[in-house]
N, C-alpha and C positions, 0 to 999 in steps of 0.2 A: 218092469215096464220099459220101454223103448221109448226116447224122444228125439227128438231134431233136436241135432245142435244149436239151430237157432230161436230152441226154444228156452235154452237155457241164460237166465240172469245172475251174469258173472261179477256180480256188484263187491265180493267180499275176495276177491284175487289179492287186493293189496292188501291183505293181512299176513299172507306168506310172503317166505323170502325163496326165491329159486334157487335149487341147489341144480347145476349144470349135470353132475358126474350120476347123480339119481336121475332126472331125466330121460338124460341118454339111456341108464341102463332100462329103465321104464319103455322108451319109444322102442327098442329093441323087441323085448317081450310082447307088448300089444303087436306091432309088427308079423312076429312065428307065430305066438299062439293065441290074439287078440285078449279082448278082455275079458277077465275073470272075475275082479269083484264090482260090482257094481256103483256108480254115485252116488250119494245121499242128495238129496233136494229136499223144499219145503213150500206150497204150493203160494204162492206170490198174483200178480194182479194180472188178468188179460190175459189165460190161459199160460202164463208163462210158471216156469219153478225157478226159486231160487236157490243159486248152490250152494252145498253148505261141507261137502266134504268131496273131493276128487279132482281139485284142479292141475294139478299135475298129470292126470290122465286125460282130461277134456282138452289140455295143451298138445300133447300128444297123439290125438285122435284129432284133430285138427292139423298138426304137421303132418299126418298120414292121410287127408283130405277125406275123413271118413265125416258122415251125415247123419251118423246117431249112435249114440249110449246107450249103456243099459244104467237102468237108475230104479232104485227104491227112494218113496217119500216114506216121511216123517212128520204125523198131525203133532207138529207141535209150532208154537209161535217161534218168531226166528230168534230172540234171542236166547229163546232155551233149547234152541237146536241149534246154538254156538257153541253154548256151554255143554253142553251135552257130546258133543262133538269132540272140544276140548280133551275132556276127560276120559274118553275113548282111545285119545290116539295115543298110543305107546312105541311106533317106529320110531319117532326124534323128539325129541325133547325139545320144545320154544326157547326161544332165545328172549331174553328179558326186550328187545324190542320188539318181539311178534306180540308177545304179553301185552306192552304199551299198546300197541295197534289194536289188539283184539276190545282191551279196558275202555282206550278211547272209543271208537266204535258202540260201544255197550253204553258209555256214559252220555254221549253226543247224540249217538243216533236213536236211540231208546230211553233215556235220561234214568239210567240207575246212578244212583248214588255210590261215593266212594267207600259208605258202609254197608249198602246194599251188593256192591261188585266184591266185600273183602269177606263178605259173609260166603256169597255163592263159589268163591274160590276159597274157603277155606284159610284163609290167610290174612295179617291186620290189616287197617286201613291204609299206616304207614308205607305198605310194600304194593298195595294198591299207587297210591301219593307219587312214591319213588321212581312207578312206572311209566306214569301219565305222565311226569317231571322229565321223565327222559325222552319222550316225545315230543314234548313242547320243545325242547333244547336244542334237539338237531333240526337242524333245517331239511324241510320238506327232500329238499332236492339232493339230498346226502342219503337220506330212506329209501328215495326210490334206489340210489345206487345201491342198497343193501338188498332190497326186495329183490332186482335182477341178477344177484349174486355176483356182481362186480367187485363191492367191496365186503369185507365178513363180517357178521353181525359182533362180534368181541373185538375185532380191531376197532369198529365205528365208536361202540360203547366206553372203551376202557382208555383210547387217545384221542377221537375228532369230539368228543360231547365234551371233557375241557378246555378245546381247542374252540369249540363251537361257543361256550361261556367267554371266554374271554376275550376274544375275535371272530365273531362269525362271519365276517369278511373275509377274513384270511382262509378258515373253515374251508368256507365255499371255494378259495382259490385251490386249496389244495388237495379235496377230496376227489375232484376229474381225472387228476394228474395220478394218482393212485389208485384208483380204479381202471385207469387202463391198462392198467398191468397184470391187475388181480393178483395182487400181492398179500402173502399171509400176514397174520397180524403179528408176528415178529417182526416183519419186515416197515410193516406199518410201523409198530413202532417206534422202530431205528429212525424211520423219517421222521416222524413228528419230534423226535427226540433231537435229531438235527435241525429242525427248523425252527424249532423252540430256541434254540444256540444261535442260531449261523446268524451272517453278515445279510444285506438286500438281492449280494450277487450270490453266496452260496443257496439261499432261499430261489433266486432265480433258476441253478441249476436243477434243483431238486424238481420243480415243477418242470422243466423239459426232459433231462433224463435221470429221473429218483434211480435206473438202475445204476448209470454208472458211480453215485452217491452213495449207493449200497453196498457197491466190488471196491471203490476207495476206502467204504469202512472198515471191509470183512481184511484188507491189507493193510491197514495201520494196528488190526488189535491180533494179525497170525504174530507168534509169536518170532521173532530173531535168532538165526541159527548160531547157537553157540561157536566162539572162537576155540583154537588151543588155551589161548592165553585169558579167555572166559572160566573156561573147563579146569583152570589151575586154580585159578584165584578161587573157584567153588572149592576143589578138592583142599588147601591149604584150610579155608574157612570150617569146614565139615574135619578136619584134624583137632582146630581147637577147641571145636564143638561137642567132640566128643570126649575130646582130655578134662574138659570140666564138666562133662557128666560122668565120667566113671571117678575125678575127684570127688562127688558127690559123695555116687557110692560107697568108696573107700572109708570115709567118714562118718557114715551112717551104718557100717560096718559089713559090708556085701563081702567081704576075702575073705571073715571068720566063715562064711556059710558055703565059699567055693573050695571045689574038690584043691590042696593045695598041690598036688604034682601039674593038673593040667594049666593053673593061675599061673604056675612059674615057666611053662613051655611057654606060656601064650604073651608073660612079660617079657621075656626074652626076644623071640620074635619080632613085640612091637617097638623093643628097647633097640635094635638092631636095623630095621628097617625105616625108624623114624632119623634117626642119627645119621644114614646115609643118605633120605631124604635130604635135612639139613645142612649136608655139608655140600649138597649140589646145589641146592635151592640159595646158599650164603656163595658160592662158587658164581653162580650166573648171577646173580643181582650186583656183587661187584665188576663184573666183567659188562656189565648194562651202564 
């Protein structure tokens, strides 16, 4: 079937997160060769449908100022055509706060219970609990940065929801600040990992420019280009290193098992070339 776009009730958008790099390739294709699989909807109040699978294309077909879909319904009520949906989709895998988003929704707007939600998902109550828990915890306003793919749903989850427990004040100061960069969640990281350390005024820089906090890190931990006089002190060190790992040997009886013509070329050599070592090495340290 064919509907007006503005027939459609876009009520469950913020349960995804926008992925920018899928979009575009999305708006591309509608674009040459329009669309190909159709919407899901579920028929809702006042002639309108509610959507329940294809927002990323109804974004799309909206940036291309088009005036209608194509769309198949589904007689089912809406929250078994979430679930149902759910289980359908095997492009991308949820992120433990789309999970949140979806549970909450199911719990709130339908009132299933947290053992009614861990049954129809298949999974304990616990991990139901753990999810709805991680909703509560971040602030609204940190989610939506998630939803419009500003910030990434594993960076949010795994450093701002600590950050978010312990000062959701500070939370808020510094999830804008990283988000406008759209920075990976290593990078994420790095910061929360410095701001959790730092002083009021490195805290100050990291919120005006986290990049240049990021290029000062990546230059304290490249590593220091060795000297001559670095390059010696290894090579002397890696001599004694070795001299008492092959006394090891010798005592545990490694010479009884080596061929003995090649043992005795190979002592000689090291007997010869370490000796002249030594006498240059005792040569320049007293002349130091």
């Amino acid at each position: 079937m064919e509907l007006e776009l503005h027939q459609l009730d876009l009520r469950y958008a913020v349960l995804r997160r926008h992925d920018g790099r899928r979009e575009r390739a999305l708006l591309s294709s509608l674009s040459e060769v329009g669309q190909q699989a159709p919407v899901v909807v579920v028929e809702g109040e006042g002639r309108r449908y509610v959507l329940v699978d294809g927002y990323k294309r109804v974004r799309a077909l909206q940036r291309l100022h088009r005036d209608t879909v194509s769309a198949i319904t589904w007689a089912l009520a809406e929250p078994e055509a979430l679930l149902l949906e759910r289980l359908m989709r095997t492009a991308e895998g949820d992120s433990p706060l789309e999970q949140g988003w979806l549970l909450r929704e199911l719990h709130q707007r339908f009132g299933l219970s947290a053992v009614e939600l861990a049954r129809r998902f298949d999974k304990s109550p616990s991990w139901v609990s753990r999810r709805l828990a991680l909703v509560s915890e971040l602030p609204e306003e940190i989610q939506e940065l998630v939803r419009k793919g500003e910030l990434a749903s594993h960076a949010a989850m795994k450093h701002l929801v600590p950050l978010a427990r312990a000062n959701p004040a500070e939370c808020l100061q510094l999830a804008p600040a990283l988000a406008a960069h759209r920075l990976s969640s290593r990078q994420v990281a790095s910061l929360c990992s410095a701001w959790a350390a730092g002083t009021a005024e490195s805290r100050r820089l990291i919120l005006t420019d986290p990049l240049l906090v990021l290029r000062a890190g990546q230059e304290t931990q490249r590593p220091r280009e060795l000297t001559p006089a670095d390059r010696l002190l290894s090579d002397v060190a890696a001599i004694a290193a070795i001299s008492r790992r092959a006394r090891r040997l010798l005592l545990d009886g490694a010479a009884r098992l080596a061929p003995t013509r090649e043992l005795e070329g190979a002592l000689g050599a090291a007997e010869a070339d370490t000796a002249a070592l030594f006498v240059l090495l005792r040569r320049e340290v007293t002349r130091a």
